[in-house]
GUVO-515431 format. One record per residue: x, y, z of N, C-alpha, C, CB in turn; residue in one letter. Coordinates in pm, whole numbers, plus 32768, in hexadecimal, padded with zeros to 4 digits. Glycine has a CB too. Layout:
% GUVO-515431
XYZXYZXYZXYZa;...
//
This chain:
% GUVO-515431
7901756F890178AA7589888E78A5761E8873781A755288A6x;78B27627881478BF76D387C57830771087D778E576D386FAx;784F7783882777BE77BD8805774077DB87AF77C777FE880Fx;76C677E2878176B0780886FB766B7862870F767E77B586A1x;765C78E3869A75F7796786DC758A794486CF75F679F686A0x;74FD796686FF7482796D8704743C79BF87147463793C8734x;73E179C586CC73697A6586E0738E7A9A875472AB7A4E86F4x;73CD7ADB87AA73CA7B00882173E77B97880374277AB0887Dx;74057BF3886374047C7E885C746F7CC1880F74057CAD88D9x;75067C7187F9755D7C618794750B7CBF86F175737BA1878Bx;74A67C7586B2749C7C93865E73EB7CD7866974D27C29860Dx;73C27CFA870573657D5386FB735A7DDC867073777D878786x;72D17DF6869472DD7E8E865373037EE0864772BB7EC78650x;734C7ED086D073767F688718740C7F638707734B7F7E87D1x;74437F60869874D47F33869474FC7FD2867575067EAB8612x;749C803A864674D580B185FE756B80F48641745981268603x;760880C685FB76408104862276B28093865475F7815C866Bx;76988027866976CF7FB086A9774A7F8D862376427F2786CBx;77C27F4A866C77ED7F3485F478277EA1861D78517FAB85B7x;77F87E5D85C478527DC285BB78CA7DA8856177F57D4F8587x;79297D35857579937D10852379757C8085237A247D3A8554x;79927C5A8473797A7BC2846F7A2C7BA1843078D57B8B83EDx;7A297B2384597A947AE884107A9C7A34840E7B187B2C8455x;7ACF7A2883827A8679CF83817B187947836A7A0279F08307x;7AAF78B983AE7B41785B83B27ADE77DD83557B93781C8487x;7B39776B833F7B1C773882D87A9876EC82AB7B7376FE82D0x;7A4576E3832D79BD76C1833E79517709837579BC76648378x;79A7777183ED793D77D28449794E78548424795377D284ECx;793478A3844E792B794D84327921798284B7789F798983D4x;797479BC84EE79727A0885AA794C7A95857C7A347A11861Fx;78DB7AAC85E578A97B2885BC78E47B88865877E57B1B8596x;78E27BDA865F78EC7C1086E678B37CC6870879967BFB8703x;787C7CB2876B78327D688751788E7DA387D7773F7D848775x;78E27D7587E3792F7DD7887278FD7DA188E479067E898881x;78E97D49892378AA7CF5899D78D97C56899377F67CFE8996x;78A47C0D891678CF7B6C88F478BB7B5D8884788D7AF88934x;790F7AE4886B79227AB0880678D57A2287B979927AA9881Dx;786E7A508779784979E0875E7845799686BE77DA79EB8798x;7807792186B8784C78A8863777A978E285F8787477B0866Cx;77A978BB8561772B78A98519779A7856849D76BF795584EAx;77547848841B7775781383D177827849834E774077C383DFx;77A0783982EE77B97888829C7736789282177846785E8277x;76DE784C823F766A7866822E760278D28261764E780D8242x;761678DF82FA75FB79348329760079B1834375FE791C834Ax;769779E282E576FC7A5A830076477AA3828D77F37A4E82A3x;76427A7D821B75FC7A96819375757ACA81C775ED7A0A812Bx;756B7A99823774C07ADA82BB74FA7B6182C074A57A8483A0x;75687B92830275987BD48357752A7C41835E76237BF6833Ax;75517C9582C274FF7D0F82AD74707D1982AC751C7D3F8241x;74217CB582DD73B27CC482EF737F7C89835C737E7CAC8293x;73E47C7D83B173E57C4F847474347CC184B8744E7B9F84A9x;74817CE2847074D27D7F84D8748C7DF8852475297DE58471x;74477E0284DA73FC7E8F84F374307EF8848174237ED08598x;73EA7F5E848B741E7FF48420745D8021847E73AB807683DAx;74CC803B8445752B80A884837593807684AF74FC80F384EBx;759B7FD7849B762C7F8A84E276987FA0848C76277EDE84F4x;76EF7F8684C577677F6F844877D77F01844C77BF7FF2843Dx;77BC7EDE83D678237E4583BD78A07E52838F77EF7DDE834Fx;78EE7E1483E779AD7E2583AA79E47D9E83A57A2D7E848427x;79D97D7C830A7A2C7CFA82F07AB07D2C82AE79DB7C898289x;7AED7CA482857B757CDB822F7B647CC781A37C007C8D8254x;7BB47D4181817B8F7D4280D57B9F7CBB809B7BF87DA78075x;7BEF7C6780C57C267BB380737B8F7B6D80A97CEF7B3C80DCx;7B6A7B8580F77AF17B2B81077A9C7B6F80A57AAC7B1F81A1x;7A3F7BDF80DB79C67BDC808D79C97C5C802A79437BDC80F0x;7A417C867FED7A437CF37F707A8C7C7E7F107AB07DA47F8Cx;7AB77C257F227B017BAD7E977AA47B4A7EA77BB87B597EABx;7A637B537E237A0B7ABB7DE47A637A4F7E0979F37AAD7D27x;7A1079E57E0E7A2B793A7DFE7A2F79337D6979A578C67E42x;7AAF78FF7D457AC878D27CA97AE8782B7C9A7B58792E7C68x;7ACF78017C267B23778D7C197BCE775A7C487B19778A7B9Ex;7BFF77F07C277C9477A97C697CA677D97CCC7D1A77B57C28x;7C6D783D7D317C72783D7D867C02782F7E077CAB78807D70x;7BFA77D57E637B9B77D57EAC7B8F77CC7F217B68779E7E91x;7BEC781B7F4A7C0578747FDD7B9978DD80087C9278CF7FD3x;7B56790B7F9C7AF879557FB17A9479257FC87AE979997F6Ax;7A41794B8024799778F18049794178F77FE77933792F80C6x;7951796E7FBA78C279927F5D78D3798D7EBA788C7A3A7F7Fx;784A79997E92788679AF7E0478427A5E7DB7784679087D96x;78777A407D3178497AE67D1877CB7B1B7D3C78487B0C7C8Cx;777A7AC07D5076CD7ADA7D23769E7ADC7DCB766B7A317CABx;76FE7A677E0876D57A8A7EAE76EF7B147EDF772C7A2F7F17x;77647B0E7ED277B37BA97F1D773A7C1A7EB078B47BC77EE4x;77367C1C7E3E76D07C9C7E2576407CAE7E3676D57CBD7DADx;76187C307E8175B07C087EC175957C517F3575BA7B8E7EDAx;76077C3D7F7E761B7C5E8005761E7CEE800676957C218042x;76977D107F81768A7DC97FAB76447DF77F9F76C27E2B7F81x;75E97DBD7F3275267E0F7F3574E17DF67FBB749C7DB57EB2x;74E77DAD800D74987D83807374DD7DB280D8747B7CFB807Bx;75567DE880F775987E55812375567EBD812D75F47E7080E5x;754D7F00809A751C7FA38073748B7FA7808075407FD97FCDx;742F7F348084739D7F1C809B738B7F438113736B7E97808Cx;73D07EF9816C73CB7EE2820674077F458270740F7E65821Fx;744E7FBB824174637FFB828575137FDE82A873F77FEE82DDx;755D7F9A8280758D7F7A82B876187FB982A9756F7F1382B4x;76947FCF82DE76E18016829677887F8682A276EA80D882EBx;77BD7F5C822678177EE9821478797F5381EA77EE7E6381A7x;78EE7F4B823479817F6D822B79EC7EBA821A79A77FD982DEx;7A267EAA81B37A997E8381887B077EC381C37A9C7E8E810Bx;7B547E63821E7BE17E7E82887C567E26820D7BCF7E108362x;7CC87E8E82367D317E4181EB7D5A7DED82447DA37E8A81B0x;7D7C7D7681E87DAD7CD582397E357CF482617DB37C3481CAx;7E8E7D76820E7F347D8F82307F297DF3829B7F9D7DD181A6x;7EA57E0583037ED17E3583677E867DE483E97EBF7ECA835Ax;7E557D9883EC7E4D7D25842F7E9A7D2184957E637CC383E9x;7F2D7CEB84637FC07CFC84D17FA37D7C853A806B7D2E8466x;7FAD7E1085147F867E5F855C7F1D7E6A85B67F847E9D8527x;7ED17E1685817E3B7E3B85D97E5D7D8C862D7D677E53854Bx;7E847D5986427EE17CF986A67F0F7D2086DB7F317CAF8692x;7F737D8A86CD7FEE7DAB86F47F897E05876D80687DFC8675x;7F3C7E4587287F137EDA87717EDE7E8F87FD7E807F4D870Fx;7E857E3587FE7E497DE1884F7E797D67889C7DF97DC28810x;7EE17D6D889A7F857D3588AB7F397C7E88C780037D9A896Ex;7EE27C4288547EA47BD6882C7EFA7B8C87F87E427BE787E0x;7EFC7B0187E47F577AB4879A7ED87A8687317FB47A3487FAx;7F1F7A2886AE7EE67A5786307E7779C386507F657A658588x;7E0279D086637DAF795986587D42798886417DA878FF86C0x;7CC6791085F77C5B793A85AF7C18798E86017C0B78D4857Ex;7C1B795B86807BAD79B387127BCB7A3C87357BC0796B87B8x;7C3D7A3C86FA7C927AEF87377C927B4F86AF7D727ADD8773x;7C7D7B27866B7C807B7A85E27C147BE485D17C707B188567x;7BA97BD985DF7B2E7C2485E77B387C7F86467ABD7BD785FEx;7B7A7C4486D47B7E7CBA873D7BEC7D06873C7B737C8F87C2x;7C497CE186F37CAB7D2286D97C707D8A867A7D177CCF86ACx;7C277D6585E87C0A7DD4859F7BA17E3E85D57BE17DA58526x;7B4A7E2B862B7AF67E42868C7B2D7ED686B07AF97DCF8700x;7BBD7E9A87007BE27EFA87987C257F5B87087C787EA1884Cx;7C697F5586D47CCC7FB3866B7C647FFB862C7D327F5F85EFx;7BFA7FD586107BA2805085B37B4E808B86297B28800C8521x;7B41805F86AD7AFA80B086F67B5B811E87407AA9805B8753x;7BE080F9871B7C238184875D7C6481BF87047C87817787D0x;7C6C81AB86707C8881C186067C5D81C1858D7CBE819F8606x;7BC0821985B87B6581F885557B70822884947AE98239859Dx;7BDE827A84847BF182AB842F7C7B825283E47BF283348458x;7C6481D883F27CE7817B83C27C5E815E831B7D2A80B18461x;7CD1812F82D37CA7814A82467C6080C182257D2B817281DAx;7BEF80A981FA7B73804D81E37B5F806681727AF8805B8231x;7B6E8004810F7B13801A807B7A53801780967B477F717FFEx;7A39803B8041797C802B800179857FBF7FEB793180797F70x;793B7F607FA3792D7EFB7F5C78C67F287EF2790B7E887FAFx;792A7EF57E6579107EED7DEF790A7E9C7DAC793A7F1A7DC4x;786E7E987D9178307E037D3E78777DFB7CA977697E0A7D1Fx;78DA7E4A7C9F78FA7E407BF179657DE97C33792F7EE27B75x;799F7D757C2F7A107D2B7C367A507D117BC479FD7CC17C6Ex;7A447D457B527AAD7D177AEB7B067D947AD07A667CDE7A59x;7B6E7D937ABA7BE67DFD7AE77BE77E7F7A667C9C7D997AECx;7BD17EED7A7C7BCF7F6B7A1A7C2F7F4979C77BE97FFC7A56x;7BFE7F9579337C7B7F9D78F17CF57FF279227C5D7FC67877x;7CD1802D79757D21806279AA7DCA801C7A077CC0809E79ECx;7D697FDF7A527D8F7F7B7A947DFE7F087A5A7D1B7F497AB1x;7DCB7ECC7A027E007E8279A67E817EC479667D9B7E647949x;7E7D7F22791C7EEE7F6678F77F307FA279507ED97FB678A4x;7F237FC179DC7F727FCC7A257FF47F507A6F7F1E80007A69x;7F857EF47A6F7FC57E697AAF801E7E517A4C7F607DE07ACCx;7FEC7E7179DF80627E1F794780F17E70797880287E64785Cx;80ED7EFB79AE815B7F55799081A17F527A0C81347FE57963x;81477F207A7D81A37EDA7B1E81F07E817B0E81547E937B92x;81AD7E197AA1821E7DAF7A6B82A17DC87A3B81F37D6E7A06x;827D7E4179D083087E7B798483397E9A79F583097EFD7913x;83227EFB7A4283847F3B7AB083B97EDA7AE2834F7F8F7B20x;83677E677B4083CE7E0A7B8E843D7DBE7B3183767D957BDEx;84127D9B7AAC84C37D877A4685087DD77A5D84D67D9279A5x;84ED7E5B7A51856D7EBC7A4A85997EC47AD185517F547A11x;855B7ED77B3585957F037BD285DB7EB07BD885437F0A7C56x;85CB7E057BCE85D07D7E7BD186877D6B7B8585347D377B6Ex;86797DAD7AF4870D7DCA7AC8875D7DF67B0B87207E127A73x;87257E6C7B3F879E7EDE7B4387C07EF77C08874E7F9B7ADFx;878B7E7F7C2687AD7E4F7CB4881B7DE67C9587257E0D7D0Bx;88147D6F7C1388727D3D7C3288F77D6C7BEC88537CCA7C29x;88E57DE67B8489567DFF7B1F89777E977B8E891A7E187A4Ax;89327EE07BB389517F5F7C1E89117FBF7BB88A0D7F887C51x;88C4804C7C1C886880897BCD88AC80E17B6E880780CE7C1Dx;893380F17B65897881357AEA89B980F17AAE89C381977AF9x;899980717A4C89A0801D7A1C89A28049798F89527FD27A4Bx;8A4A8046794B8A33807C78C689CC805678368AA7807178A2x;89917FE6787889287FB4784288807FC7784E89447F507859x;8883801C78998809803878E5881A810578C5881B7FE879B7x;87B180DF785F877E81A77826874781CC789586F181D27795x;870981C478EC86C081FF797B872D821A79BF865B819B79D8x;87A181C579E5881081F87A47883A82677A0C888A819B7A63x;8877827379BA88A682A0794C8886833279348879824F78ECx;87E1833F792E879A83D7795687AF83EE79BE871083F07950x;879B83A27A2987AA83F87AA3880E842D7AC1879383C77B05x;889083F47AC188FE84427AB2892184D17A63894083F27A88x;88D584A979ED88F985577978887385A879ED88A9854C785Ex;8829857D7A2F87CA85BA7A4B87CD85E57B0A8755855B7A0Bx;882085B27B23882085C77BCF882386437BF78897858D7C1Cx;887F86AA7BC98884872C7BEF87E987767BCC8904876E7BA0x;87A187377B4F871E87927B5D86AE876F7BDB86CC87837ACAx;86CB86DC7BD3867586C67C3E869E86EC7CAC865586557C4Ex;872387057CF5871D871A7D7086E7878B7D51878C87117DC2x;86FF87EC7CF786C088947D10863388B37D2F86CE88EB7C8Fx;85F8885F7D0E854588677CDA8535880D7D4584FE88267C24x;857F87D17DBD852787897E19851C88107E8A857386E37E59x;84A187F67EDF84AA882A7F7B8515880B7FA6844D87F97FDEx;852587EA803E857288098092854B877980D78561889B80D5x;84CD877980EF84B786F0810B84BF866E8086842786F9814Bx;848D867D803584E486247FBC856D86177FB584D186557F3Bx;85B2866A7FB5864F86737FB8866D85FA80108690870A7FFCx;8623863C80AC862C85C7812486118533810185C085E78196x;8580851280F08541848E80D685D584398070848A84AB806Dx;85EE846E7FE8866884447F9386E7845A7FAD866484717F27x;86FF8483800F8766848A8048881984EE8010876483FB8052x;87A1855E7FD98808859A7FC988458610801E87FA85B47F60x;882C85F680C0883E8612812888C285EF815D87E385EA8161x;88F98554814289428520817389D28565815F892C84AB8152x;8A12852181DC8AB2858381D38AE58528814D8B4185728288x;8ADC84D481108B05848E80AB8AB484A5801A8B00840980DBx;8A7C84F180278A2785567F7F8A7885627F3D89E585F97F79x;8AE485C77F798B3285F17F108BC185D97F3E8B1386827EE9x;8C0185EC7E928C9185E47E828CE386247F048CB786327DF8x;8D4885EC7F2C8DAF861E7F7F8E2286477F428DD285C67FD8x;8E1C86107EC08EAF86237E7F8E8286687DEE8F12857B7E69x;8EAD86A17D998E8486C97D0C8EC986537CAE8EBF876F7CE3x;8EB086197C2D8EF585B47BF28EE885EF7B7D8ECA85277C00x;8F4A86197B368F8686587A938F4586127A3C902F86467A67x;8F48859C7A4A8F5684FE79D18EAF852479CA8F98841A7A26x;8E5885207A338DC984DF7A628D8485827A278DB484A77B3Fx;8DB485ED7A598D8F865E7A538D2C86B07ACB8D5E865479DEx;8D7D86577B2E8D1C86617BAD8D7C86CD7BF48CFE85BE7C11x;8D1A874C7C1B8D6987987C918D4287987D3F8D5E882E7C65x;8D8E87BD7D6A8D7E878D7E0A8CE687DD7E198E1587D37E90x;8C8B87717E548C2487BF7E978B9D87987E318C5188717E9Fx;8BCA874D7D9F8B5C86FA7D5B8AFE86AF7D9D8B8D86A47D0Fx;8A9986877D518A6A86227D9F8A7B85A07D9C8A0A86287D9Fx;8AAD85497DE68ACC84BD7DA28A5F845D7DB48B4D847A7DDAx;8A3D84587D2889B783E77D0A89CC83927D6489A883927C78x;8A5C833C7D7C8A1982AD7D8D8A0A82A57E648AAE820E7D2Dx;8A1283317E9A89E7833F7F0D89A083447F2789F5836E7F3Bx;890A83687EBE889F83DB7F03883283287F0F884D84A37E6Bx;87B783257EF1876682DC7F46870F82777EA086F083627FC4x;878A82577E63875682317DAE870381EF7DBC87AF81E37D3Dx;86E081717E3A869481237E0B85F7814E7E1786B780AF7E44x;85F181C67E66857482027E67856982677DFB855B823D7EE7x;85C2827C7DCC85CA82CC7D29858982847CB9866B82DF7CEFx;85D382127CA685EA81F17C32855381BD7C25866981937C1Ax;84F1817A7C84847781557C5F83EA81B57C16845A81217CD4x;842F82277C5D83D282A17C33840782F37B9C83D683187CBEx;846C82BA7B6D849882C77AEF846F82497AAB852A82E27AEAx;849D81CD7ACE845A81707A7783BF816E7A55847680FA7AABx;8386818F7A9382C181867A8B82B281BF7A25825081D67B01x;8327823C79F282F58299797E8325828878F383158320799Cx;837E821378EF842682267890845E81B978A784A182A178BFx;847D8176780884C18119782C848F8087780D84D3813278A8x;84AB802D77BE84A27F8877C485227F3E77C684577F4E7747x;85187EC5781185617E647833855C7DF2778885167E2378D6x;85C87E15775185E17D9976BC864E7D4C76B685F27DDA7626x;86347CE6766B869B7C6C764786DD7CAA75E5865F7BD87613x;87447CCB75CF878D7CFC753788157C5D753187FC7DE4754Ex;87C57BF27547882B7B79750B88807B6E75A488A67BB37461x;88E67BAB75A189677B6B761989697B9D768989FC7B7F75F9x;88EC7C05766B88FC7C4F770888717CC7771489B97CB97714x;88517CEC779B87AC7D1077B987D37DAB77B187557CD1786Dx;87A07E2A77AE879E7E79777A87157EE077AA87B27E447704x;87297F0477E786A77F8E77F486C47FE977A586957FE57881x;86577FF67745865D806F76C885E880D276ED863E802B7618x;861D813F76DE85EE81C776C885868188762A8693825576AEx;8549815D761884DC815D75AD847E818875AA84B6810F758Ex;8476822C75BE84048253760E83AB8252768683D8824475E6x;837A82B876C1831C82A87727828382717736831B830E7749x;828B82317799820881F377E381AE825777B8820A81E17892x;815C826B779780D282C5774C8067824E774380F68312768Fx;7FF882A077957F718227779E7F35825277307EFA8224782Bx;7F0781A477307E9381A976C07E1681FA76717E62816276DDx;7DDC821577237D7E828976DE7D9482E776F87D06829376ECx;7E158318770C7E4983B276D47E6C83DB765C7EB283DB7708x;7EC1837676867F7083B6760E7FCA83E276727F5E84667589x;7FCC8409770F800A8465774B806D841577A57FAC84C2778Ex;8088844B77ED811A83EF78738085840078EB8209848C78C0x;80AE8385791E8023834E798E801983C879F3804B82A179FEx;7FB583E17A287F8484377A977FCC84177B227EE784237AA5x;7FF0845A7B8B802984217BE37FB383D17C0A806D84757C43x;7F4C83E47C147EED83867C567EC483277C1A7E8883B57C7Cx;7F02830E7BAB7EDF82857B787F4E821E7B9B7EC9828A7ADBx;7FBE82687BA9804F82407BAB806281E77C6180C182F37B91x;7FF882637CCA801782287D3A7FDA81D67D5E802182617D8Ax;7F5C81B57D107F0681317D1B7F0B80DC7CE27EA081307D12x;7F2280DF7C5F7F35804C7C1E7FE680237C1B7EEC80517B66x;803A80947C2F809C804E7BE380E7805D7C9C80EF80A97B2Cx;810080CC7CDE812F80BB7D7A80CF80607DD7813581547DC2x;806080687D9D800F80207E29800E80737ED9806F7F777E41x;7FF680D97E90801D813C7F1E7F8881307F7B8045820A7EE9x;7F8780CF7F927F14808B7FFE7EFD801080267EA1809A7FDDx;7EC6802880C27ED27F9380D97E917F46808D7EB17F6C814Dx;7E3F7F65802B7DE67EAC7FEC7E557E957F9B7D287EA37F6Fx;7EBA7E537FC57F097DFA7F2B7F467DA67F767F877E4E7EB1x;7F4F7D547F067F737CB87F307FFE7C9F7F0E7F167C437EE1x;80137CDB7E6B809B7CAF7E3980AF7D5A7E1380A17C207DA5x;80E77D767E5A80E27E267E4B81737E237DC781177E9C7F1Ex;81CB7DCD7DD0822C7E237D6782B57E507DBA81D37EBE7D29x;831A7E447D5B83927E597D9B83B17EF67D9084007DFC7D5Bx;83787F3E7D64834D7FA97D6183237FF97DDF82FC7F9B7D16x;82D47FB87E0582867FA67E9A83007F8C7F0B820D7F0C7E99x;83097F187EE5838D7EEA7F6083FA7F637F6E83F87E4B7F23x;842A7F7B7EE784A77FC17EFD8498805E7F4384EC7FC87E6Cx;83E980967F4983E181147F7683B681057FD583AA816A7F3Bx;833780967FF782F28087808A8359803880F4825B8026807Ax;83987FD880CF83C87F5C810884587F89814583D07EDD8093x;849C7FCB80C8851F7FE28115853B806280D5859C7F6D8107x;84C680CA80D48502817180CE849681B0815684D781DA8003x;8462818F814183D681E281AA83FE81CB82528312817B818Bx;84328139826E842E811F82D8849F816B834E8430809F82C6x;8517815D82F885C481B78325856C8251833F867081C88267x;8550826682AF854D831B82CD84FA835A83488500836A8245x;846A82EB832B8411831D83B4845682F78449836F82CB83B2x;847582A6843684EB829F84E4853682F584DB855C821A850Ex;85988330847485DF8391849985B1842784BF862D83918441x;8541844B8463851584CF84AB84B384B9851584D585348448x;8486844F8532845E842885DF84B3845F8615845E8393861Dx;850E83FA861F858683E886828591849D86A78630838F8627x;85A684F5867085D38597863B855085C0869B85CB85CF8561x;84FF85A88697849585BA871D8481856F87AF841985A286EAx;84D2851587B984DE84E78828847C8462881B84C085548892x;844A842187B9843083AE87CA84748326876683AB83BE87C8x;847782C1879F84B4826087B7847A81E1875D84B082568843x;845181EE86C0841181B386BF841C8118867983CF81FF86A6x;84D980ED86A0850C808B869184BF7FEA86AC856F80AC86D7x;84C87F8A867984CF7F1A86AC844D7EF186E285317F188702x;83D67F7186B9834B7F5086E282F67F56866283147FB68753x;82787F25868882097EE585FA81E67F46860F81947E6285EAx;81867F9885678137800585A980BE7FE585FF8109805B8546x;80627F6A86097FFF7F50867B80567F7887147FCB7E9A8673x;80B77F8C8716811D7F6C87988129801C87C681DF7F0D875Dx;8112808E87618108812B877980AE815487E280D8817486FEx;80E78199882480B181E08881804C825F88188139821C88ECx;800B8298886F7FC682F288087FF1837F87BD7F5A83118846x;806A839A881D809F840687FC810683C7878880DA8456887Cx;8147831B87B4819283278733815982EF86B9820E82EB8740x;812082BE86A980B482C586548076834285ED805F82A786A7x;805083CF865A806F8434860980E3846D85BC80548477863Fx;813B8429860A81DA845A85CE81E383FD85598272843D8643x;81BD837C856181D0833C84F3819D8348845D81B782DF8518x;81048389849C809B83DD844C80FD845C83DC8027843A84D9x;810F84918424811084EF83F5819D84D283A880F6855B8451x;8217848F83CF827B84978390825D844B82D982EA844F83FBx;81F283E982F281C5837F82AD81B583DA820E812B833582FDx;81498436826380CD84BC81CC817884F181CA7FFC85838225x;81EC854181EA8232855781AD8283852E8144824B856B81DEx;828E84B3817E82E48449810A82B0842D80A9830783C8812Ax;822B841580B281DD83E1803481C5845D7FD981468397805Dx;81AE84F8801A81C0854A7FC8824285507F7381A985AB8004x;82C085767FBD833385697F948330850E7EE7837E851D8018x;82EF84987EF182DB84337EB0829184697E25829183D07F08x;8218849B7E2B81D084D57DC8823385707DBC811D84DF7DF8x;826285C37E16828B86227DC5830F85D47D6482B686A97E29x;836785927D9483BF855A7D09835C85257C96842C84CD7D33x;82FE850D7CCB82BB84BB7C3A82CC85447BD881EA84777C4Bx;826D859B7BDC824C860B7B8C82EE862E7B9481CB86817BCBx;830B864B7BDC83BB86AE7BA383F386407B1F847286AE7C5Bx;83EA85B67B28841C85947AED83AC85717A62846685447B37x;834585717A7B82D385627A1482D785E579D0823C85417A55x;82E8864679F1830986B379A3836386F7797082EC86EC79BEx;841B869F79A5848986BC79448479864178DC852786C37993x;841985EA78E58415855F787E83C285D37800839284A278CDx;834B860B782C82FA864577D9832B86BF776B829C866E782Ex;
//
C-alpha cells in the first residue's frame, strides 16, 4: 500500500528553507523533501501552499503545473483557474514554486544514476538542483495564452523548418534556393567579421575550408574558401530566420529572396532575442523546438563541445550530461556559452549585412 502524507512535521511550520519535488503519475502525485518519498493525491498537491510552511520551496515540472488542462489535451492535471489559484496561494503563503524543464529529467536520472520510474523522478530532480542549484527553472505565469509575440514567432519557425527541410533534401546550394545562393556571394564577408571562435564553431578552421587547387572556369584561387566545407547546416538556419520563403511556382519548390522577415510591430529584421526564443528555442522549455533547433543544438553544439574538451584533456564522448563529473561539466559549461555566443554573433554579422 502506497504511503499517504499526513499533518506530520513534513509540512510543519518550520519548513523555512526546506525544499520539496513533486511529480506527478496518472492518479498520485510523489512529493519528496530529501529523506522519503511520499503519495498524496492530486487534490491534495492544491493544499500544498498553505501546509508547507513560509520559506519552502516547490520544484515541479513545467508540463505538469505551468500547462493548463485543455479540451484536447488532458495530460495536464489542472486547469487554467486551478494552476492560477494555486500561484496566488503560492505568493500568499510564502511559498517559493520553481517550474523544472521535463527535457532535463534524463540528466537529473542520469546524474543520480536512477532508472526512469514514477518513485525516482522527484529524487532525481531533488539531488540535481541540490548540487546544482543554479540549473534554469521558469516562474510561473498565470497569463497562459501565447504573446503576440510568440505567435508570430512560431508562424516564422514553421517557415524556417520548410526551408531547412528543402534544402536538406535538394543540398544547401541549391540553384533554387536564394539563401544558398547568398551565402556563397557572401562567405568571404562573413568569414572576415567572425572571431576566431566563430570561425571555429562554423568550421572555417578545418583543413578542408579552403581551395587546394585555383579553378579558371569557377574563378576560384588556391586558398578560397570553399562553401560547401565549412559547417552550412549551422549557417544556413541563422540566415533563414531573417530571409527568405519556401513557394510553389507550379513544377517545382523554390526559396525566394521576397524580402526580409521584418516583425510586425516594428517594421524591422527580429531582435536576436526574439529570434533565440521564439524562433531557435534556445532553452530547455520546448517541446517541438524546430529543425532549426535540431540542426544547431542536436547536431552542431554537441561535435564542437567534445572537440575543444577533448583539447583540454577531457573525454567527453559516449556519456549523458547527468553522467559529468564536475570539472567536466564545467568544461562543458563553458564550451556550451561559447557556441551559443558564436551563434548570436553570426546572427547580427549577418542581420547587419541583410540591413
Amino acid at each position: 500500500m502506497e504511503n499517504t502524507v499526513v499533518q506530520d512535521d513534513l509540512f510543519a511550520s518550520n519548513n523555512n528553507g526546506r525544499v520539496f519535488t513533486l511529480d506527478f503519475g496518472q492518479k498520485k502525485t510523489r512529493i519528496y523533501d530529501g529523506k522519503a518519498v511520499r503519495t498524496i493525491s492530486h487534490e491534495e498537491v492544491l493544499d500544498l501552499p498553505k501546509t508547507l510552511g513560509v520559506g519552502a520551496t516547490l520544484i515541479v515540472e513545467d508540463s505538469h503545473m505551468g500547462v493548463p488542462r485543455t479540451e484536447k489535451s488532458l495530460a495536464q492535471p489542472y486547469t487554467k483557474t486551478e494552476l492560477q489559484n494555486f500561484y496566488n496561494d503560492c505568493s500568499i503563503n510564502g511559498i517559493t514554486l520553481k517550474l523544472f524543464p521535463q527535457k532535463s529529467c534524463p540528466r537529473a536520472l542520469a546524474y543520480s544514476n536512477l532508472e526512469k520510474k514514477d518513485e525516482n523522478d522527484p529524487i532525481a530532480i531533488y539531488n540535481l538542483y541540490r548540487d546544482f542549484p543554479d540549473i534554469s527553472m521558469k516562474k510561473p505565469d498565470p497569463n497562459f495564452d501565447l504573446s503576440a509575440a510568440a505567435q508570430e514567432g512560431r508562424k516564422r519557425k514553421y517557415e524556417v523548418n520548410s526551408m531547412i527541410n528543402f534544402a536538406r533534401r535538394n543540398g544547401y546550394y541549391n540553384e533554387h534556393d536564394a539563401n544558398g545562393q547568398w551565402i556563397i556571394e557572401n562567405i568571404n564577408e562573413i568569414h572576415d567579421s567572425l572571431s576566431d571562435i566563430g570561425k571555429s564553431v562554423f568550421g572555417f578552421f578545418k583543413e578542408t575550408a579552403r581551395h587546394k587547387r585555383p579553378n579558371k572556369n569557377r574563378n576560384i584561387k588556391k586558398g578560397d574558401i570553399n562553401e560547401k566545407n565549412i559547417n552550412i547546416a549551422q549557417i544556413y538556419p541563422i540566415l533563414a530566420s531573417m530571409r527568405g520563403h519556401l513557394v510553389d511556382m507550379g513544377n517545382d519548390l523554390f526559396i525566394v529572396d521576397d524580402g526580409l522577415f521584418l516583425r510586425e510591430a516594428t517594421g524591422q529584421l527580429p531582435s536576436w532575442k526574439f529570434t533565440q526564443r521564439f524562433v531557435f528555442h534556445m532553452s530547455p522549455y520546448h517541446l517541438k523546438g524546430g529543425v532549426a533547433r535540431s540542426n544547431l543544438y542536436h547536431w552542431g553544439a554537441p561535435k564542437w563541445i567534445k572537440e575543444q574538451a577533448k583539447e583540454e584533456g577531457f573525454d567527453l564522448d559516449g556519456k549523458k550530461r547527468g553522467q559529468f563529473t564536475a570539472e567536466e561539466d564545467a568544461v562543458f559549461l563553458k564550451y556550451r556559452r561559447q557556441y551559443c555566443n558564436a551563434i548570436k554573433e553570426l546572427y547580427n554579422i549577418m542581420k547587419g549585412m541583410l540591413e
